[in-house]
C-alpha positions in Angstrom: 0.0 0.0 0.0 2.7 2.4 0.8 4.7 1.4 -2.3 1.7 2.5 -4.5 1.2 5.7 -3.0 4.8 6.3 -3.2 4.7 5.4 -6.8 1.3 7.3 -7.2 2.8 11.0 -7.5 5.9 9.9 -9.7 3.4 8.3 -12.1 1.1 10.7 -12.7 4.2 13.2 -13.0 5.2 11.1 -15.7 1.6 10.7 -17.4 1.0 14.7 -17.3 4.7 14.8 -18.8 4.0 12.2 -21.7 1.0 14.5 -22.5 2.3 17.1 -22.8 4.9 15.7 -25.1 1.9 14.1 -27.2 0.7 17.9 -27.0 4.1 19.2 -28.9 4.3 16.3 -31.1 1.2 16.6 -32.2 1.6 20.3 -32.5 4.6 19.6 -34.9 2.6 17.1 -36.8 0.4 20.1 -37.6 2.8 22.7 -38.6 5.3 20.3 -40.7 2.5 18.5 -42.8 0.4 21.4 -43.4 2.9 23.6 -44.8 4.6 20.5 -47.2 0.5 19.7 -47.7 -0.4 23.5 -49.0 3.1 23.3 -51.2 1.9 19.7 -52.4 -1.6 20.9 -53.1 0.3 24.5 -55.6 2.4 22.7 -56.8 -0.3 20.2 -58.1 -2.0 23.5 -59.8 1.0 24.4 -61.5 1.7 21.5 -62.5 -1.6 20.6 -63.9 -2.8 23.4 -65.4 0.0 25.7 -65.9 -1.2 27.5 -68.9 -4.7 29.0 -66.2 -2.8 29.6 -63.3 -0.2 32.0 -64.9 -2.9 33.4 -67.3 -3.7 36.1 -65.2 -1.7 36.8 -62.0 -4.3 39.0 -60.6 -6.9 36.3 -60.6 -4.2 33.4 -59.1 -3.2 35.8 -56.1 -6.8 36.5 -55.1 -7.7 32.6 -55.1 -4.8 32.1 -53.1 -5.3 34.9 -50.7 -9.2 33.6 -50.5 -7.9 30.4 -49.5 -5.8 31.8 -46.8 -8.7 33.8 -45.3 -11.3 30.9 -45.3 -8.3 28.5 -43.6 -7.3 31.4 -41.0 -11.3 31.7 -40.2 -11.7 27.8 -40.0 -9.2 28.3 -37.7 -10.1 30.5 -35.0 -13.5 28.4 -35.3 -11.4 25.3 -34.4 -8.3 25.8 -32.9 -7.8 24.4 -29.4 -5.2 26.2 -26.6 -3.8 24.5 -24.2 -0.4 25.4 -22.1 2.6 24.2 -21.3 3.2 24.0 -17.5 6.5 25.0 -15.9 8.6 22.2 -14.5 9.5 22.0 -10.9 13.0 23.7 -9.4 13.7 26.9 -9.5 14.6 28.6 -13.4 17.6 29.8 -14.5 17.3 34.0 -15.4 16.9 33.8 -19.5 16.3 37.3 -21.1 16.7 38.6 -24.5 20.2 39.5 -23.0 21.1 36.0 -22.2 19.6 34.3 -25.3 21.9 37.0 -27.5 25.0 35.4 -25.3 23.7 31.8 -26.1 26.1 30.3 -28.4 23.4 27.2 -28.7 20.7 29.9 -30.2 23.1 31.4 -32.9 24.4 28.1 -33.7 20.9 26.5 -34.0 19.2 29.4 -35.7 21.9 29.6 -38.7 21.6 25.8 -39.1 17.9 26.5 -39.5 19.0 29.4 -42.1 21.0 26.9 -43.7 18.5 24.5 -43.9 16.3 27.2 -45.2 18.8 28.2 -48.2 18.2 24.7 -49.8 14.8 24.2 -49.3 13.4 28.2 -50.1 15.9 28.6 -53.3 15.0 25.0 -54.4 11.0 25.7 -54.0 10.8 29.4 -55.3 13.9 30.6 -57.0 15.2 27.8 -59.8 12.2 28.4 -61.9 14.0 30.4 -64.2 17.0 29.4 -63.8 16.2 25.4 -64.5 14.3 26.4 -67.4 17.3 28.1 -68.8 20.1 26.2 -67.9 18.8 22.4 -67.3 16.6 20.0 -68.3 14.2 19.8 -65.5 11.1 20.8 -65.2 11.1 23.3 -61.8 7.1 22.0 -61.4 7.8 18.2 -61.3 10.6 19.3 -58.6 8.3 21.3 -56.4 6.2 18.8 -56.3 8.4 15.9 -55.4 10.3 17.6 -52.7 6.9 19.0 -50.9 4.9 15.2 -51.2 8.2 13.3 -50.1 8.4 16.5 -47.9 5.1 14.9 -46.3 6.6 11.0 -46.1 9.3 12.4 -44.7 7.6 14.1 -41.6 5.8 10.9 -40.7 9.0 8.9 -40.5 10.7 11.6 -38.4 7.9 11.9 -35.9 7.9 8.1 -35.3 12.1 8.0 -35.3 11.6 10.7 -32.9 9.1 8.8 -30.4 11.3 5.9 -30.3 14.0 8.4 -28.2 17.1 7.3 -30.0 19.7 9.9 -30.1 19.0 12.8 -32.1 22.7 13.9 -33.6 23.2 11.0 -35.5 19.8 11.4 -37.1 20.2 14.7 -38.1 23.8 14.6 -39.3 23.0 11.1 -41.6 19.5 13.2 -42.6 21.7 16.6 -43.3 24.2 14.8 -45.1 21.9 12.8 -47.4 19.5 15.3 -48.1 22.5 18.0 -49.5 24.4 15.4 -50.6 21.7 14.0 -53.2 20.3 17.4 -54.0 23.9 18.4 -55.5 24.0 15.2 -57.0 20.5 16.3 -58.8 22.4 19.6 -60.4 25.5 17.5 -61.6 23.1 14.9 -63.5 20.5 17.6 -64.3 21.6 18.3 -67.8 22.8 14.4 -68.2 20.1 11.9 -66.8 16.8 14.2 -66.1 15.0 11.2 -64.2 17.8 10.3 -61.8 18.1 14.1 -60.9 14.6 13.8 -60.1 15.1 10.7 -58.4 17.7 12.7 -56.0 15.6 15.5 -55.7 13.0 13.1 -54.3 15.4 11.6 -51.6 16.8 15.3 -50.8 12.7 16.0 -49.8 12.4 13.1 -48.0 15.5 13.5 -46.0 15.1 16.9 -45.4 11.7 16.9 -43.6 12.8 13.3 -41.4 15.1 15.3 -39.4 12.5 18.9 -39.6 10.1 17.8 -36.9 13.4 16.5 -34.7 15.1 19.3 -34.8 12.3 22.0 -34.3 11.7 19.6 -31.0 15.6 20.2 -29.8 15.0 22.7 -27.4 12.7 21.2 -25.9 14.7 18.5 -24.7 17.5 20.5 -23.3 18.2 20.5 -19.8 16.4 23.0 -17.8 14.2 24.4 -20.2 11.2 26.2 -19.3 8.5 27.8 -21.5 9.6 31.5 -20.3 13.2 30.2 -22.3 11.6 28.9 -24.9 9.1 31.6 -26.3 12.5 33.9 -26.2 14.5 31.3 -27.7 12.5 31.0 -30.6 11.5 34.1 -31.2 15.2 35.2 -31.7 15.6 31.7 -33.5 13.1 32.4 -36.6 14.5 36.0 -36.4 17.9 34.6 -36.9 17.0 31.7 -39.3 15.4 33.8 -41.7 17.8 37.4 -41.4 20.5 34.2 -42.5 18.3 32.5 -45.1 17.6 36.3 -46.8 21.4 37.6 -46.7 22.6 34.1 -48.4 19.6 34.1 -50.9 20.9 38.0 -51.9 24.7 36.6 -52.0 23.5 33.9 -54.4 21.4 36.3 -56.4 24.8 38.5 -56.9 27.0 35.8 -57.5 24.5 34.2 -60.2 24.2 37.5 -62.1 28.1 38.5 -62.1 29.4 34.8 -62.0 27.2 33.2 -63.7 25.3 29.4 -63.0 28.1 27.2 -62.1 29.3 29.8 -59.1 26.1 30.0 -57.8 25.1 26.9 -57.4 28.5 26.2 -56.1 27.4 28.5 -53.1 24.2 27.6 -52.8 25.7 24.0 -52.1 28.0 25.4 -49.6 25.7 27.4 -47.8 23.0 24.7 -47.3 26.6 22.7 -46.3 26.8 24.8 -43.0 23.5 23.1 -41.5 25.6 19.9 -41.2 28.7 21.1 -39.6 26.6 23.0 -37.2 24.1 19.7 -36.6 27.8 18.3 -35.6 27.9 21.0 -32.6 24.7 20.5 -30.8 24.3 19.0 -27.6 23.0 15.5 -26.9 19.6 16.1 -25.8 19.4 11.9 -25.1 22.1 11.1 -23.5 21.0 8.3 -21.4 19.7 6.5 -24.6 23.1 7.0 -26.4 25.2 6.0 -23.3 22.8 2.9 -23.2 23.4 2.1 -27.1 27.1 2.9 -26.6 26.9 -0.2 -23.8 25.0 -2.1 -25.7 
């Protein structure tokens, strides 16, 4: 009797903390499929029917923008809150002063811009480009990288419940998914269907690792939600001030160097996500110590 109301507490500790993890995870499920879903779904309509939707711009921006307004009201109609509760202990002072000191932040947040450079410049910037200097076709890539984009968050969700380590995941992920996209360009004017091919492995690795690594801080010793809504707001501020400033490099360098030197950047910058990955802390170390022993 006394064992079970000694156990009693711990258990339902643990219970309200697997909730609340089912909570996030399913938060991520959200955000991760949705957007690959809505860049599925456009890229479909371009694909498709092509010749309409670039008939008159006008007409394509006010569907999409009445599609955004219908989804934001379906929204508010539906949407749930609920809130993440501080863990026990006393927390650490974390300001905006302290996150700008936090080498973790800067190094996470231009990984993220990193991982930004490939996926943004592949999605909305080679249309032109492709079309004059290789033999794919910038719709048929769109749309593989967004629908393996959606495979690929499903596997990453359930390699991320199992608790393995997380590094090794994202570094493997990282490497394959740059790796095979810069294989794509190499074969792109050579074998068109095995750059596609790559281009559909690059999706699928790209979004395995996405719902892992947006769950990183969240794992990280001592964290409380306080931390976290100032760690991520500096993070997408970061993330993106990065992704912009090396899309405007490759811009320049493509109009004064030509094709070959910018996509030569464009490889090395999207590079950078994988020797940051290498410099993040081991948010399961108790799993990898275990595996290690195993």
């Amino acid at each position: 009797m006394r064992l079970d109301q000694e156990n009693r507490p711990h258990g339902l500790k643990d219970t309200k903390k697997a909730e609340r993890h089912c909570s996030l995870l399913y938060s991520l499920i959200q955000f991760t499929v949705a957007y690959n879903a809505d860049a599925f779904i456009v890229a479909i309509l371009f694909t498709v029917f092509a010749k309409q939707m670039v008939a008159n711009w006008r007409l394509t921006l006010t569907f999409f923008a009445s599609l955004t307004i219908l989804f934001f009201i379906a929204w508010l109609w539906k949407a749930e809150t609920f809130e993440t509760k501080e863990t026990g202990g006393t927390a650490e002072k974390y300001g905006y002063k302290e996150a700008l000191k936090d080498g973790f932040l800067w190094r996470y947040g231009l990984a993220f811009a990193s991982f930004l450079t490939l996926y943004v410049l592949s999605l909305v910037s080679f249309k032109a480009i492709f079309d004059q200097y290789t033999l794919l076709n910038v719709s048929v890539t769109n749309l593989l990288i967004s629908g393996f984009g959606i495979l690929g968050t499903f596997e990453g969700i359930r390699i991320g419940n199992k608790g393995v380590p997380r590094k090794p995941i994202l570094l493997f992920s990282g490497i394959v998914m740059v790796g095979t996209f810069a294989l794509a360009i190499v074969f792109a004017n050579k074998i068109p269907l095995l750059s596609y091919t790559l281009i559909s492995i690059s999706g699928f690795a790209m979004y395995i690792q996405y719902p892992i690594f947006l769950n990183l801080p969240h794992e990280l010793k001592g964290m409380t939600p306080q931390k976290l809504t100032i760690m991520f707001g500096l993070f997408w501020a970061i993330a993106y001030a990065g992704q912009t400033i090396a899309t405007i490099v490759w811009s320049f360098i493509l109009g004064s160097s030509g094709y070959t030197a910018a996509m030569i950047f464009f490889i090395a910058a999207s590079s950078v996500y994988i020797f940051l990955v290498a410099t993040f802390p081991e948010t399961r170390q108790k799993e990898a110590i275990l595996r290690r022993a195993a």
